[in-house]
DRENZATOR-874730 format. One record per residue: x negated, y negated, z negated of N, C-alpha, C, CB in turn. Coordinates in steps of 0.1 Angstrom, whole numbers, plus 5000, padded with zeros to 4 digits. Glycine has a CB too. Layout:
BEGIN
XYZXYZXYZXYZ;...
! end
This chain:
BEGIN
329311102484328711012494329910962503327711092503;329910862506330910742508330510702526330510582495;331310742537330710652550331610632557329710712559;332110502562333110432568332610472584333110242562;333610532586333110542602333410462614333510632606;332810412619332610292632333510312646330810282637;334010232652334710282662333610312672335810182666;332710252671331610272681331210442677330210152678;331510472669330710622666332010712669329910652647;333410682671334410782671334510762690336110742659;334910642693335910632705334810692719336610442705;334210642722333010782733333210892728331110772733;333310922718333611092716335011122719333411162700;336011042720337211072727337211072737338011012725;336411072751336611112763335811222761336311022774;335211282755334811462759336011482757333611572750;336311622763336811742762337411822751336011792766;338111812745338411842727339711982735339511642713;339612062721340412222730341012272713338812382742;342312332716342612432703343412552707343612372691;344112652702344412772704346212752711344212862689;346412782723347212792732348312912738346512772738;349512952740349613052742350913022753349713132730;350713122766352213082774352313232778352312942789;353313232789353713332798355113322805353713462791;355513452813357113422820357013532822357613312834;358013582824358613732831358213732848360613742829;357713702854357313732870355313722873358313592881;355013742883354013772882353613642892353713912884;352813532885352313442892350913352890353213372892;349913462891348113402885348513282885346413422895;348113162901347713042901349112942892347413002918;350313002893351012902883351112932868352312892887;350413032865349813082848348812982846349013252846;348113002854346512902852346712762850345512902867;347912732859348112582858349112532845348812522873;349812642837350512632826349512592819351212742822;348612682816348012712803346412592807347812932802;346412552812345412422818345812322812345412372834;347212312810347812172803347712232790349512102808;346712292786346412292774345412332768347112342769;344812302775343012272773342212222760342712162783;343412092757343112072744343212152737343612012738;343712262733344112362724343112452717345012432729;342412492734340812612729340112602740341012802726;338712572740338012532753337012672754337012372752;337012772740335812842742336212922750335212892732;336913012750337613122761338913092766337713262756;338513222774340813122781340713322785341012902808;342213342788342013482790343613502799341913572773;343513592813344813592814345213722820345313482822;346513792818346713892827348413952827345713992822;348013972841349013982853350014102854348113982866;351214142857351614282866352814212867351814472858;353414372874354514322883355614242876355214432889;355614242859356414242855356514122845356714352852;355714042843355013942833353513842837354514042822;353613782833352013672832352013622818351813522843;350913672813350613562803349313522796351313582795;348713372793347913342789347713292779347613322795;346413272774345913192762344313162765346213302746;344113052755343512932752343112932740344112832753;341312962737341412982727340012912721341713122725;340612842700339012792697339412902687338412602692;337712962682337713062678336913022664337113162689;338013092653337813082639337313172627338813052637;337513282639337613422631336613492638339213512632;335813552638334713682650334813592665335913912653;333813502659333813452671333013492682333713332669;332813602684332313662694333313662705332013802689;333413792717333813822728334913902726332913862734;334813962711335414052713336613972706334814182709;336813872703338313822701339113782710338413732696;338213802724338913732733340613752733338113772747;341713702740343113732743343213682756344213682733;344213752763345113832760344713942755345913862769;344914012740344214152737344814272737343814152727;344414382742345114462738344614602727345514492751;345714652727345514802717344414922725347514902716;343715032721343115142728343515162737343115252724;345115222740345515282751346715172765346215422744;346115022757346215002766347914932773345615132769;348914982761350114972764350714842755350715102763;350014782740350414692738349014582738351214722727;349714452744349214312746349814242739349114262757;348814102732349214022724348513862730348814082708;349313802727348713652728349313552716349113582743;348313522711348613472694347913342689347813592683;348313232684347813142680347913092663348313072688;346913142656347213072642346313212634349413042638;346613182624345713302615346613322603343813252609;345713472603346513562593345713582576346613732601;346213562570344913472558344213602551345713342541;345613672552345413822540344813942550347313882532;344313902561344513992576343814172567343013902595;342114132563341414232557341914312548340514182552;342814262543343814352527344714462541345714192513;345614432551345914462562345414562570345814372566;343914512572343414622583342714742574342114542593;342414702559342414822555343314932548341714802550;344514902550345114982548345515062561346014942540;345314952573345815082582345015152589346715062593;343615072581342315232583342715292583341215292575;343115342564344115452560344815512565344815422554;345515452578346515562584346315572597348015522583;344915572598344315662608343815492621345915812615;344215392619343815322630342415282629344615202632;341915262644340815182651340715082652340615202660;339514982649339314892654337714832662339714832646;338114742668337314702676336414582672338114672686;336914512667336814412664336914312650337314392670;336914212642336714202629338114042632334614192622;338814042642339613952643341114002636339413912656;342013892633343213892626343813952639343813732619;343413942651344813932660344414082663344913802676;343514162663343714302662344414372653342714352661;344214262640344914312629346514322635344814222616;347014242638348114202643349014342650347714072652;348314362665348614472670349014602664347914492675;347814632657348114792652349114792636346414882649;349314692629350114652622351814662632349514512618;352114602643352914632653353214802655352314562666;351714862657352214982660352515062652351715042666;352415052641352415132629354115082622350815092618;354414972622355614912615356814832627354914792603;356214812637357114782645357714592646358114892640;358614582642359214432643359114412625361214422652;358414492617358714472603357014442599359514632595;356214432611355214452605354914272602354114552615;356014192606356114032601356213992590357013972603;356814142579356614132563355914102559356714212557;354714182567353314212559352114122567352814412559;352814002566351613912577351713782566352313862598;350813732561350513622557349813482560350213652550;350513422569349713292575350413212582348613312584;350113132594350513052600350713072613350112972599;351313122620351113202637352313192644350813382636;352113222657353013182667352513292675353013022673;353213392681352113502692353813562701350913692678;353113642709353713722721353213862715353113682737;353813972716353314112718354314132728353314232704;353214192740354014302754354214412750353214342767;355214472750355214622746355714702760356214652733;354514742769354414772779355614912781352914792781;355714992772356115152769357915072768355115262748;358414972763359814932756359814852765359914882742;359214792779359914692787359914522783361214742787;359414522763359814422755358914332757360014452743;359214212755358514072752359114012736358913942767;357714082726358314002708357613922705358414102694;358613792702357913682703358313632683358413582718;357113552679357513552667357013412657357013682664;357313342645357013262645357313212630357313222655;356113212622355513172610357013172598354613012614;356813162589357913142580358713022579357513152567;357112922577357812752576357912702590356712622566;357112742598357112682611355912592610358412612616;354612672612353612532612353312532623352312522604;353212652629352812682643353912662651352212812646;354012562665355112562673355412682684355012442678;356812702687356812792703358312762705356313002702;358012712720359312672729359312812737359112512742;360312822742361012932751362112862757361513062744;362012932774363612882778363913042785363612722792;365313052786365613202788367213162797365613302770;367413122807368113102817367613142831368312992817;368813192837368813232851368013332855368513132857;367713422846366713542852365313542847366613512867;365513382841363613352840363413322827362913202849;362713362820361913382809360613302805361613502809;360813182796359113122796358813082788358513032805;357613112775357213052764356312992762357213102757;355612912751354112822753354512752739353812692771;353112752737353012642724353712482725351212612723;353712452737354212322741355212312754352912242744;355912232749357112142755356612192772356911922749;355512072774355412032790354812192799354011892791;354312262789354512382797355512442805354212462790;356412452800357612502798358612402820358312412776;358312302815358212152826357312212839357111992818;356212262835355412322844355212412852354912322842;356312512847356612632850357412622866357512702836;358212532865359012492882360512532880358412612899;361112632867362212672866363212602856362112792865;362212482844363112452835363312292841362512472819;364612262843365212112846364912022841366312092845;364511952842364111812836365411702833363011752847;366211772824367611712819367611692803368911812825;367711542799367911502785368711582778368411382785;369011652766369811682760370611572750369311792755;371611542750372311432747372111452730374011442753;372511602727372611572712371411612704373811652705;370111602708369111632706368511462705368711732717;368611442716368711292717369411192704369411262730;370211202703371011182690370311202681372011262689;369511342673369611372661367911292663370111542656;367211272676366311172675366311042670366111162684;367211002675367110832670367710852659367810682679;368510942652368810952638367510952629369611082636;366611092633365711122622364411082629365811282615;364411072643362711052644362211142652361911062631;362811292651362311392658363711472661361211472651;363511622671364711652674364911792668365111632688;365411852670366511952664365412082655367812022679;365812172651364712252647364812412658364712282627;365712402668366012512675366512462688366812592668;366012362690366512232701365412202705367312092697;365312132716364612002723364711912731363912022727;364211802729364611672742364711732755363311552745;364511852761365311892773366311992767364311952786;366712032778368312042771368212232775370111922783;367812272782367512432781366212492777367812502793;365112382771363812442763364912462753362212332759;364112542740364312552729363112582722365112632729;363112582709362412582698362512722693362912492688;361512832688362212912678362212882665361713022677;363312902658363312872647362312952638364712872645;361812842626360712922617361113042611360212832606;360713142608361113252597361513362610362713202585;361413322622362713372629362113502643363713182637;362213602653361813652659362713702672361113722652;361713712682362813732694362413802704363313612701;363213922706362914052719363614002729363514212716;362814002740363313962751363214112762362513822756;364314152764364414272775363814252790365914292778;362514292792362314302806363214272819362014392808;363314402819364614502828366014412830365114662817;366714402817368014352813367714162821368214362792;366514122820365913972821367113912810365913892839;367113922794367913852785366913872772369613922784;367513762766367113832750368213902744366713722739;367214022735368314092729368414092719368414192730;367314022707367514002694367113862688366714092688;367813772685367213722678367313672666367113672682;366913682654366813712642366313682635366813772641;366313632620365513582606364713722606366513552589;363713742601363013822591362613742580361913882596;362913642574362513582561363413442561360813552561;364013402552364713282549364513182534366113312551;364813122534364713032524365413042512365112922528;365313072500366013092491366213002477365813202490;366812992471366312932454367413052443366912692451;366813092441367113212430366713162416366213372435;366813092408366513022394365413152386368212972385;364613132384364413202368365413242358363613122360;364913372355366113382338365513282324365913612328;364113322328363513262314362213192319363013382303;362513082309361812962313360412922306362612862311;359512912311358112892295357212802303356913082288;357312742305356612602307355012622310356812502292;354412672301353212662297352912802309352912682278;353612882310353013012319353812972331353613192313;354412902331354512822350353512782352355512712354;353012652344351812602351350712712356351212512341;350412782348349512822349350012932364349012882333;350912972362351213052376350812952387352913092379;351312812389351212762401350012762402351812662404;348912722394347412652395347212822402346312572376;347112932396347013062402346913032412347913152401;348613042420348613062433348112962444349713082434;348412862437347812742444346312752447348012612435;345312782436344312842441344112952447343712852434;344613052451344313162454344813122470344913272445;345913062469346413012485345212892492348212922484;344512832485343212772488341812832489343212682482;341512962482340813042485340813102501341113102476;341813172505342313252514342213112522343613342511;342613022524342412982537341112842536344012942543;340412892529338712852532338012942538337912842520;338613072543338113152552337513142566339013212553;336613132567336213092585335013052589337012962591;334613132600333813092605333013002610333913112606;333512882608333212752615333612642599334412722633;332912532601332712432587334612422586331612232591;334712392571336312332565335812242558337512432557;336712162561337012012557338312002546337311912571;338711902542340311822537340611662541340411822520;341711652547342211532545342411512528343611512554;342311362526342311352513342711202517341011392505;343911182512345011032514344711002498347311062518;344411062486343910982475345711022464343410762480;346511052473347711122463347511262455349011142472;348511292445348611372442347811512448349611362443;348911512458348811702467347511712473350011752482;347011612482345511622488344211662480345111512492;344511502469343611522456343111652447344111452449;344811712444344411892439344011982451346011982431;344112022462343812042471341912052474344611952475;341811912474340111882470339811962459339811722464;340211922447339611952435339412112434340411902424;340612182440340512332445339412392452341512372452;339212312459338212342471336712322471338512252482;336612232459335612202456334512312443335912072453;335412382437335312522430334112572442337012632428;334412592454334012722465332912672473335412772478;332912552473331912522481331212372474332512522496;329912332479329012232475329412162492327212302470;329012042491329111892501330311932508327711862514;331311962502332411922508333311812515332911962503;333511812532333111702541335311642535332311772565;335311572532336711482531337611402542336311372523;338011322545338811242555339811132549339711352564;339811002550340910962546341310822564340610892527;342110772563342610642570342810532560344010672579;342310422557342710302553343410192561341910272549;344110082552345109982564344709862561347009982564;344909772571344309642570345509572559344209562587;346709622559347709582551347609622536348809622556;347509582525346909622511348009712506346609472498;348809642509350109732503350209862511351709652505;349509902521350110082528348610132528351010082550;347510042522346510102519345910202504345909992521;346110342506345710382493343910462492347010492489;343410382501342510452505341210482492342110362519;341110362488340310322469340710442460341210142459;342110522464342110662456341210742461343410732456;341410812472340710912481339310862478341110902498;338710702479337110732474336610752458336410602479;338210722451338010772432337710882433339410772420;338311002442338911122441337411202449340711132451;337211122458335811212465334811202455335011142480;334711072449333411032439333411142430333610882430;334611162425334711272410333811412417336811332404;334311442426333811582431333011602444334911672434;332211482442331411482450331111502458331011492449;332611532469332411532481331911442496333311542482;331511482508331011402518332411292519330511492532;332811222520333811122526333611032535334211062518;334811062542334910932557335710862556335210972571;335710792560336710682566336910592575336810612560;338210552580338110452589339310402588337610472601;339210252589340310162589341410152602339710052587;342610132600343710162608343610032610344910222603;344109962626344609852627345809862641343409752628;346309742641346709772653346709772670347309752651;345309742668344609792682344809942687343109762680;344710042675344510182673345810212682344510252656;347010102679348010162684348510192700348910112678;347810062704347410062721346710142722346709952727;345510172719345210272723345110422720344610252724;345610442715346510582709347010642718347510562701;348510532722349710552721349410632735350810422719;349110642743348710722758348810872749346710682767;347810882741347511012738348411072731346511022732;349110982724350411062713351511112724351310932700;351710962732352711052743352111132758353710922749;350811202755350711322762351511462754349211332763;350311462740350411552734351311562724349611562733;352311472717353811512715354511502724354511452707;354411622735355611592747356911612739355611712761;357311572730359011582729358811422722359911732716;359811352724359311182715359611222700360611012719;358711122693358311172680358011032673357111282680;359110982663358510872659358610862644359010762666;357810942636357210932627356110792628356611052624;356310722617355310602620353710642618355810482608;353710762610351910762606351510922617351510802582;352410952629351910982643350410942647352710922652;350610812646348910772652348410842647348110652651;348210702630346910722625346510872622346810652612;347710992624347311142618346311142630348711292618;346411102639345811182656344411102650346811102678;344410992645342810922643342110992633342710752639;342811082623342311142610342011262616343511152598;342711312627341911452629340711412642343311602636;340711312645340011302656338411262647340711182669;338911182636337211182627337111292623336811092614;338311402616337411482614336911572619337411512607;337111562635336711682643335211672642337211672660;334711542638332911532642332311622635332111402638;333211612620332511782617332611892608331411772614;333711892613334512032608335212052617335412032596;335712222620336912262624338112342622336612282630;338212282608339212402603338812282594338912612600;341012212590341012112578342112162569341311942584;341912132554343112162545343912072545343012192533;345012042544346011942538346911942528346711912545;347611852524348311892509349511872514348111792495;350111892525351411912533352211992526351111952547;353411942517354612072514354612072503354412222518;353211962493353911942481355011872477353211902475;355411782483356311722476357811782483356011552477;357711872489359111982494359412062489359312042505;358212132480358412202471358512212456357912242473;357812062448358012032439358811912433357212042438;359311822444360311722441359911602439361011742430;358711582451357811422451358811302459356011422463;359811322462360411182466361211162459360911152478;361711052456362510942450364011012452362210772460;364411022467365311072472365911172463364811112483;365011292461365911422453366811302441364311572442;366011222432366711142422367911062426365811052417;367811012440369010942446369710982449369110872454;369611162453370711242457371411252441370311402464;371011312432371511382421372511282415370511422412;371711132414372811012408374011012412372410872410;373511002433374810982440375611072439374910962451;375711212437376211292434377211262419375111382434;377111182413377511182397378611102397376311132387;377410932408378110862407379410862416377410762406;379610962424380810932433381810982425380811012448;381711042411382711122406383210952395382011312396;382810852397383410712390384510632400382010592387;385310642389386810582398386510462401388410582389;386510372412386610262420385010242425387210132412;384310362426382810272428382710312441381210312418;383910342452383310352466383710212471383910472477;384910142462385310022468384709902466386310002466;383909902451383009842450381609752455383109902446;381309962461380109922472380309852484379410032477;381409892490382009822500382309682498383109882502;382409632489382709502487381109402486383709502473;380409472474379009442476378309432494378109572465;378309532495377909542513378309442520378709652521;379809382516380109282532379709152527382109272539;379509112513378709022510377408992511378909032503;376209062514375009062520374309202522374408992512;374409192533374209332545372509392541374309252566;372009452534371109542528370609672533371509572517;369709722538369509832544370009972536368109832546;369909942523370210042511371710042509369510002495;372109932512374009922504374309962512375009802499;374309942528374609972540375010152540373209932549;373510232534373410352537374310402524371710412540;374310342513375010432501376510412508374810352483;377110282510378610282517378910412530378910102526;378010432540378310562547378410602544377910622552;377710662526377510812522378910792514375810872511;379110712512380810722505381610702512381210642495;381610662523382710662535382810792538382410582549;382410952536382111072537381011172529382011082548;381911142519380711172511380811372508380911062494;380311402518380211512517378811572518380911562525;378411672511376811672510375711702524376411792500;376411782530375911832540375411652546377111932548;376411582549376311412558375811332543378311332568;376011342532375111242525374111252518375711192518;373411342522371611362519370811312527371011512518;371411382541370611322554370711182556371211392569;371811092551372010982558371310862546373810962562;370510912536369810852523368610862536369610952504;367610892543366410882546366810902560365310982538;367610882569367610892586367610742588369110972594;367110752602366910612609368310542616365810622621;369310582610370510592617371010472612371410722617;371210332622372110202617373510212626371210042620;374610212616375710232624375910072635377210262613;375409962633375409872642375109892654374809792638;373609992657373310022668373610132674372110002669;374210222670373810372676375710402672372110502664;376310492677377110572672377010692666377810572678;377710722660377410852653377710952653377410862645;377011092657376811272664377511272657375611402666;378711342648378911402636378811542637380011362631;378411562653378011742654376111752646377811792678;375711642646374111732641374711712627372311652644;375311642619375411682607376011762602375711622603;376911812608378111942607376812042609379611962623;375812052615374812152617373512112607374312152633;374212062598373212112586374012142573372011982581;375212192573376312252564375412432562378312242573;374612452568374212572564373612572551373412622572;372712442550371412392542371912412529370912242546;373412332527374012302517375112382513374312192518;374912472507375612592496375212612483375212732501;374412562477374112562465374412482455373212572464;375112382462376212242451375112202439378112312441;373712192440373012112436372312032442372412142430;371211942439369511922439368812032452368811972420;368712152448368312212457368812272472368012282451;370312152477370212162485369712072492370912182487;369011942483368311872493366711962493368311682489;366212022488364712092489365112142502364012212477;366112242501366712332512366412272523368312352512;367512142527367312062541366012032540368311932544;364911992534363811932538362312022543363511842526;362912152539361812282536362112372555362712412517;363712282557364612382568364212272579366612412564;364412182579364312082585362911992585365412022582;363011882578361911732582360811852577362211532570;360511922570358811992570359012022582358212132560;359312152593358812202601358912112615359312332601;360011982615360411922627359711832626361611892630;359011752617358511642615357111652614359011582606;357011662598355511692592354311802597355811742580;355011902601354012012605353911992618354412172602;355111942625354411932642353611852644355211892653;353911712632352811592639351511622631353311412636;351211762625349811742624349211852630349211722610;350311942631350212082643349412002657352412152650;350011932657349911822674348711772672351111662676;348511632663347611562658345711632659348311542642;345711742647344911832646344111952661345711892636;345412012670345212032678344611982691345812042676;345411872690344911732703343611742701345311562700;342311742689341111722688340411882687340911622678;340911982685340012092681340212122669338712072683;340912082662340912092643342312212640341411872634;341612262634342212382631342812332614341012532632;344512242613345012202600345412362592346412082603;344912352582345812492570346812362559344112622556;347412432554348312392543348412532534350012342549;348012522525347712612513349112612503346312572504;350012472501351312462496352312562505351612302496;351912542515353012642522352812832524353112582539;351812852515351812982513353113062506350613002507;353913132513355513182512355213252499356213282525;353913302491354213322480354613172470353113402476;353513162473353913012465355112952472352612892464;355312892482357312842484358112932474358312872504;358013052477359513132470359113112455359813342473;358013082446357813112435358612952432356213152430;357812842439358612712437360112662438358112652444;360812762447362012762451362512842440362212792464;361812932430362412992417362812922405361513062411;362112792407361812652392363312642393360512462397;363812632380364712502378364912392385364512462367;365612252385365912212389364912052381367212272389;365512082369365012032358364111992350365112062355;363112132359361412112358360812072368360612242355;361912022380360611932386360611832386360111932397;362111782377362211652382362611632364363511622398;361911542356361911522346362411402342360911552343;363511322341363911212334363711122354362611162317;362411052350361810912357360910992366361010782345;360611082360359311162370359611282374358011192363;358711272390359111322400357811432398359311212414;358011512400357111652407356311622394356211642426;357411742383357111682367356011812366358811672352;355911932371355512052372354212072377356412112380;354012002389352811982394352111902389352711962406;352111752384351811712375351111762364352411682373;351911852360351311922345349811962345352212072342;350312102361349012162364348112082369349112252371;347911982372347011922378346111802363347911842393;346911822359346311742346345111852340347611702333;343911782335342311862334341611872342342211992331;342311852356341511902369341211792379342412002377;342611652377341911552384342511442373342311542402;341911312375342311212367343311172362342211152371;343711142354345411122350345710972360345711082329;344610852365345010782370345610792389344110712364;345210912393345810982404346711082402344811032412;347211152390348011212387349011132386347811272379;349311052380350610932372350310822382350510872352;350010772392350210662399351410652403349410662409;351710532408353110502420352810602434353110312427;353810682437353610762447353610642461354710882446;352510672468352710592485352710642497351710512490;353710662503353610722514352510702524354710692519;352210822533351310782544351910712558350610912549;352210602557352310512570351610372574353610472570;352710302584352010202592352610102589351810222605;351809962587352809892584353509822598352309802573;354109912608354709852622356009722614355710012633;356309692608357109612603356609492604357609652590;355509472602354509352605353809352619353409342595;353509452622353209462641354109422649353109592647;355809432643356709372655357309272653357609432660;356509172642356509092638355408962650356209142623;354209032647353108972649351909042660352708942636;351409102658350109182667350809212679349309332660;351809322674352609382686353409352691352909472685;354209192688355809152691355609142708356308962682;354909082713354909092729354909262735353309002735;353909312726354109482736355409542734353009632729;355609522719356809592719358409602722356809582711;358109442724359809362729359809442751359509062728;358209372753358309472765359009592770357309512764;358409682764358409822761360309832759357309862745;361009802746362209802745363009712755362409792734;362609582758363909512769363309552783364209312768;362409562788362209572803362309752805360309492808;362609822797362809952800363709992813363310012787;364410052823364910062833365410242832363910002845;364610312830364110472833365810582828362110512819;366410482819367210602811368210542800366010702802;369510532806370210422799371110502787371310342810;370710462775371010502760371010432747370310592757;371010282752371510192742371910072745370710162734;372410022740373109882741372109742739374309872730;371409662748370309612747370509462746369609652759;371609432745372509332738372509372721374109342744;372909432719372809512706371409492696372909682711;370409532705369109592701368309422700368409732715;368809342709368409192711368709102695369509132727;370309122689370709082683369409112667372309132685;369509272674368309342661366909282660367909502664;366609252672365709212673365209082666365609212682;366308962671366008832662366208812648366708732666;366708972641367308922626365508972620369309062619;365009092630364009112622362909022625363609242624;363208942633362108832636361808712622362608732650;363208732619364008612611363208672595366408622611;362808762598363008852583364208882581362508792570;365408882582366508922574366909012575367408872574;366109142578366209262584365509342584366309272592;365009512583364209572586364209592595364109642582;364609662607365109782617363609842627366509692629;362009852619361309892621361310042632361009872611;362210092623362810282624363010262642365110342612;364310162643364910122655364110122668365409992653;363210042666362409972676361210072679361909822669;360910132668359910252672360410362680359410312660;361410422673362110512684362710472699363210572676;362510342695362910342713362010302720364110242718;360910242717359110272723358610362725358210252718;358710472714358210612717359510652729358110742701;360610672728361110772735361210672747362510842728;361210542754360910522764359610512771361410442764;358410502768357210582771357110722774356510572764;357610782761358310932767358510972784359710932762;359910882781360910942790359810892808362810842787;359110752807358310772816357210852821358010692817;356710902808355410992811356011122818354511042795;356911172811357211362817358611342823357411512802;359411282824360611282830360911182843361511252820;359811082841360511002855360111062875359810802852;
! end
């Protein structure tokens, strides 16, 4: 069943009240400025809110409830006696495999929620009990007896958590502006954060647009000493690896992934409350569906379509619902959506964020809040199996730099007609070192306008140690998944009540994928040759073997036309925060008027981040 949804039937439901799962605190004891932290996040979970106080700590949460949604899930929660408290956001998929084993070793429970699970897993294993956790989460445990505040945070990073830890004062929260709200973190730009923004779009993965928030990094956990007022650990418990297979058999891979891949979509169909899927009509959504559709009958769908034919793939998603007979929605993107959006994106991405398909994600979770609350996505296939173009552009360029005269070549092509592509291959051979020439194939970075950090690229030489192919999975799995992709639907999903899962990012399945050859995912001409395979029997070969299309907007024609007056606004009358050359950006401006130019990337990041910088900083 097929139903195009009306703006008249979405946009009145955007002034209620929409809420998802929330979590803050600080080391001092302050009810009414806890209350007002954890208020600016309302969106997050409207059904309960929970807080509590001593001499030595505050902290709260915000919660929509997925799991025992009774009372007794409420948080802040604690253990029997009383001495350990948790505040937790995200779910634990395998929680029941978990709580019964530590029946077994004698524990109690209260309750039929993950975040109990959570605790006595703590008390029984300590800071190790992060091994044995499978899901997506972000939480606090107090450990009242140790003085400690352990704070902790998913493998890939789907779930966000800022912390700032200067001057005595201690303060964490799911979001940025909490942190702002607290009275102790400065409201000062960080320069090279800023930087690796208008490079990629978003900022650092252990950084943020203010300059003493921070990020924890995914995989990663952190004890903070009461007493001492410092942190004392902070540390991986899980990292990224690619360890190759000895032996290779084609036929028993597939069949592994479709395994896990189902079994990781089993486990998180779990819940109390209706699940849905986005379904963009590609590849990863489409198997996704088709998985999902095994478990359950009228399974409710989601897609966004564009007024532009070419960024519209929407005619898959209704091939793809038809086959499996799911409920499907839709609604068309234009760029009206973007006016009125754009308020809401720059509340609730308080850090600037300019991924182009930001909006429409916030309009995809906001239809499907009408009726579901808990959505799947196919987020992380193509990071794990080798869906962009890119991995192929790395490996050539890789080959081709080893051909005597072809850096001078390009250089010569280049000053003859100035190309967005010749442009970026001449950087990558003006330094062609891997660490700076992977990132600089897909960053928004024009050396015309911007100068160039060469500190954020020096800070991705970690990524690249494996002198293949898989150090670009590396950077994308380390980086643009958890800074980009997962926040803007972390965000997106949130903002409305929608509880997003990603079943590709189950860390059994990453490490199994990060086992593949090199070779098997990327086959000749074809990209994500592996997933393919398995997905063939299960969904059409004509959504299997399509032209892959990204999910975006076509703003290249908005600052062309719809939007050329908002947008020129927005970038020349700006005043608030001086960080580009507007002479510069003017010159950019008329080439893309002219057409002789892209610089879409350009002009968006400096709309978002000057709206930004007015909303929370001025």
């Amino acid at each position: 069943m097929f139903r195009e949804i009306k703006r008249k039937d979405l946009y009145p439901w955007m002034k209620q009240s929409s809420f998802m799962c929330g979590i803050c605190g600080f080391n001092w004891k302050g009810e009414k400025k806890l209350k007002a932290i954890a208020d600016l996040m309302n969106h997050r979970g409207p059904e309960q809110e929970g807080y509590y106080t001593d001499a030595n700590v505050s902290i709260g949460h915000k919660r929509l409830s997925i799991i025992d949604v009774s009372k007794k899930g409420k948080q802040p929660m604690v253990n029997e006696t009383g001495d350990v408290l948790i505040t937790f956001n995200g779910e634990i998929y395998d929680y029941n495999v978990l709580r019964k084993e530590l029946v077994g070793k004698g524990h109690k429970f209260t309750s039929k929620t993950d975040t109990e699970v959570i605790i006595h897993a703590y008390e029984e294993y300590g800071h190790k009990c992060l091994e044995r956790l499978n899901g997506q989460f972000a939480f606090c445990i107090y450990d009242k007896k140790k003085g400690e505040l352990f704070l902790a945070r998913d493998r890939l990073g789907i779930r966000p958590l800022y912390y700032y830890a200067e001057k005595n004062s201690f303060v964490f929260a799911s979001e940025l502006k909490c942190l702002l709200e607290s009275g102790v973190v400065p409201k000062e730009i960080d320069k090279y954060s800023l930087n690796h923004y208008l490079m990629f779009g978003y900022s650092p993965r252990n950084k943020s647009i203010v300059k003493s928030a921070k990020k924890l990094d995914p995989g990663n956990y952190l004890v903070y000493n009461i007493e001492k007022k410092k942190i004392v650990t902070l540390e991986p418990y899980w990292k990224i690896k690619f360890n190759t297979i000895k032996s290779y058999n084609e036929k028993k891979i597939i069949r592994t992934i479709r395994e896990k891949l189902e079994e990781s979509v089993r486990l998180r169909m779990v819940a109390d409350r209706p699940v849905g899927a986005f379904l963009s009509g590609g590849l990863d959504s489409s198997l996704i569906v088709a998985l999902m559709s095994k478990h359950t009958k009228n399974l409710e769908t989601f897609s966004i379509g564009f007024t532009y034919e070419e960024f519209d793939e929407s005619h898959y998603a209704e091939l793809v619902a038809k086959k499996f007979g799911t409920k499907h929605h839709q609604m068309k993107f234009t760029s009206k959506d973007i006016q009125k959006l754009l308020p809401e994106l720059i509340y609730y991405y308080d850090e600037p964020f300019a991924d182009p398909s930001a909006i429409p994600t916030l309009l995809l979770a906001m239809v499907a809040k009408k009726y579901v609350t808990v959505s799947l996505s196919g987020t992380g296939g193509d990071e794990l199996f080798a869906g962009y173009k890119r991995y192929q552009h790395y490996a050539m360029l890789r080959n081709v730099l080893k051909v005597p005269f072809i850096k001078e070549f390009t250089s010569f092509a280049s000053s003859i007609g100035r190309t967005e592509m010749l442009d970026k291959v001449r950087m990558v051979f003006e330094e062609p070192k891997d660490y700076m020439m992977y990132p600089k194939l897909f960053s928004y970075f024009d050396k015309y306008c911007l100068s160039l950090d060469t500190r954020v690229f020096n800070d991705f030489k970690k990524h690249f140690s494996n002198n293949n192919v898989n150090d670009a999975f590396c950077f994308d799995q380390s980086e643009y998944l958890p800074n980009d992709l997962l926040y803007k639907e972390d965000i997106a999903c949130m903002a409305h009540s929608l509880e997003g899962r990603f079943p590709f990012l189950d860390h059994n399945l990453v490490e199994f994928a990060n086992s593949l050859p090199i070779k098997a995912k990327m086959r000749g001409k074809t990209v994500k040759y592996l997933l393919k395979k398995a997905a063939e029997g299960i969904l059409p070969n004509e959504v299997i073997y399509r032209t892959k299309q990204s999910f975006s907007v076509p703003f290249n024609h908005y600052f062309r036309k719809e939007l050329k007056d908002f947008a020129y606004d927005i970038i020349f009358n700006f005043e608030g925060y001086d960080y580009y050359d507007k002479i510069k950006v003017k010159k950019c401006w008329t080439a893309h008027q002219k057409n002789e130019r892209d610089y879409t990337h350009l002009f968006l990041t400096l709309i978002v981040f000057n709206l930004w910088y007015g909303k929370w900083m001025a």
